[in-house]
N, C-alpha and C positions, 0 to 999 in steps of 0.2 A: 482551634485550628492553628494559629498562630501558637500558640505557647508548644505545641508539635513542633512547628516547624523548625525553632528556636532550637530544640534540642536535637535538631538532625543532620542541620544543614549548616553550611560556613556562613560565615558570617557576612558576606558582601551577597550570598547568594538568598540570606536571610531575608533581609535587606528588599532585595529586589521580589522575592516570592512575596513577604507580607504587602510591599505595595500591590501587587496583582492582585492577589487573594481580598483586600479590602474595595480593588475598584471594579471588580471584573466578578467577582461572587455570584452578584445578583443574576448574573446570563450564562451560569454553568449550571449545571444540573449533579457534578460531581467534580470534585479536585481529589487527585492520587499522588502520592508521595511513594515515588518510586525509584534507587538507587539515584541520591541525592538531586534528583531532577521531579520538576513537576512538571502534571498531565491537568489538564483544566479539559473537563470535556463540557461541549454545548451542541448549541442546534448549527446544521446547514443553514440555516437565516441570517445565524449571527456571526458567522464566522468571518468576516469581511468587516462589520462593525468593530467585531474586537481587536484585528490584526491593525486596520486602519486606527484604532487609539491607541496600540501598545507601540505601534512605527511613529506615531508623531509625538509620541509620550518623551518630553527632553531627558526626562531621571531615565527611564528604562534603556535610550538608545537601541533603538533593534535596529539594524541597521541589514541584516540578514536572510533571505527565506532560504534555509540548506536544501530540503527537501518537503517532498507531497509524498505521504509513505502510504499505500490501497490494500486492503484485504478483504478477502471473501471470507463469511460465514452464509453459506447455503440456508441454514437449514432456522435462520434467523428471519423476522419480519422485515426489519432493516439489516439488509444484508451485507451490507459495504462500510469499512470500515476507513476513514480518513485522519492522518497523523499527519499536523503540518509543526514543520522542525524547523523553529526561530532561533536565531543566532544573535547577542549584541558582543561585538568584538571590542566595546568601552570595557564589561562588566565579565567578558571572558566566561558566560553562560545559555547554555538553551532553555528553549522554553517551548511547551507542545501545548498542542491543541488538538484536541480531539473531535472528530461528528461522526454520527452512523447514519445513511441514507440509506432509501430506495432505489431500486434501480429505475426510475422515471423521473422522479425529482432532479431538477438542475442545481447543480452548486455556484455561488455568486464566483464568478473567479478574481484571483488575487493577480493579473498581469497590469493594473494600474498600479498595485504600492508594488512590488517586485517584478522586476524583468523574468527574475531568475523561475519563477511559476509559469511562467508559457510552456518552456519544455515539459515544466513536473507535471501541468495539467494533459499534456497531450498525451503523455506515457500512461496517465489512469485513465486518462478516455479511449487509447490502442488496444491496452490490455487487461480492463475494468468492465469499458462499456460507460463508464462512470461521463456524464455531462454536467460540462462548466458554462452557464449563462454569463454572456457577454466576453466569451473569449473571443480574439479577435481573430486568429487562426487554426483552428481548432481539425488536425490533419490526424491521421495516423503517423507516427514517427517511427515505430523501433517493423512493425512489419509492414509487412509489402502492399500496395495497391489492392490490389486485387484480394485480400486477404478474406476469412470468412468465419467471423466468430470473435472472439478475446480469449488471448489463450490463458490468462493467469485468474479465470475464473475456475472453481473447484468442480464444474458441469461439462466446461471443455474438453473434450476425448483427449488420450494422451497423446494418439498417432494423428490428431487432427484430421481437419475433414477432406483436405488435398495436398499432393507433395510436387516437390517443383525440384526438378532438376533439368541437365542440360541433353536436348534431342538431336542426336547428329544426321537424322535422317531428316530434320525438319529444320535443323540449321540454327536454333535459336531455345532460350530458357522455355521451357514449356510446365502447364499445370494440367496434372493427371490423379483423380480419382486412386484413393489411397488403396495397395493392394498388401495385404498380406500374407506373402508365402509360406506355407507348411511342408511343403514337401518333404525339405530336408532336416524337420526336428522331430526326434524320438522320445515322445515324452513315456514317463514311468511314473504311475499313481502309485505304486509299491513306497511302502515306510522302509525307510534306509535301515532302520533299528532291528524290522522284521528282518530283513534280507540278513543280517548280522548274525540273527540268532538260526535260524534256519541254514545257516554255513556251518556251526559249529557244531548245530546237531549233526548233520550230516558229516561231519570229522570224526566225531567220534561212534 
């Protein structure tokens, strides 16, 4: 692994990957070498062990959480994909981690070693569904109160399940049972290719 990485990667970033890769190995399940950045993926268990050695780590300096990146694979056991993007501003490098969970399993959250994971964790639990053990405020942030569902899951309807706009007969923002109008579209099951050829027979 190491003799790869030597030949891919700059050399201060060499540097930093081989010390990961010889301390951190044992509790990944896979390391990926992906345009000049590494993916170390492990378990939801560990992922709080490893972040908390690599932030107190003096050589590596992380000093950074950028982001908490969430995806959905439906159609997977573990369906939820978790990308956490470390930053050290000494070493002028990221560095990811990767876990895949269930949707019932709690993830350890990261708002004791970064501030900056309060918001990332709330945005995958708004719009994930995704739950972080031991967050301390753990709200919907980017939708509403009243909301009903996670919209950036791949099962979520696209028109959602109610629409909100403002009722001047009722004076104030109101939620109303999603309707959708047909009246006014014309639709055509006709092949536009058929309709082409069927004009020019008739021309000539």
């Amino acid at each position: 692994m190491l003799n790869i990485l030597a030949d891919f990667l700059d050399d201060d970033i060499y540097r930093v990957s081989s010390y990961l890769v010889n301390t951190v190995e044992k509790y990944c399940t896979f390391i990926l070498l992906k345009n000049n950045h590494i993916f170390f993926y492990t378990f939801p268990n560990k992922i709080q062990i490893l972040i908390k050695f690599i932030k107190n780590s003096v050589f590596l300096k992380i000093n950074m959480l950028l982001d908490v990146i969430g995806a959905d694979y439906p159609g997977e056991k573990k369906r939820f994909k978790l990308i956490y993007n470390l930053f050290s501003t000494f070493h002028l490098i990221n560095i990811f981690f990767v876990i895949f969970t269930k949707p019932i399993v709690k993830i350890p959250t990261l708002t004791n070693l970064f501030l900056s994971a309060s918001w990332a964790e709330r945005e995958c639990w708004d719009l994930f569904g995704i739950l972080f053990f031991g967050h301390p405020d753990l709200r919907r942030i980017l939708t509403d109160y009243g909301f009903v569902g996670y919209p950036l899951k791949k099962d979520f309807p696209i028109s959602g399940y109610k629409e909100i706009y403002y009722d001047e007969s009722l004076g104030r923002v109101a939620y109303f049972p999603v309707v959708l109008t047909q009246e006014l579209r014309f639709l055509t099951y006709n092949n536009s290719w058929e309709e082409w050829q069927s004009f020019w027979q008739n021309d000539e």
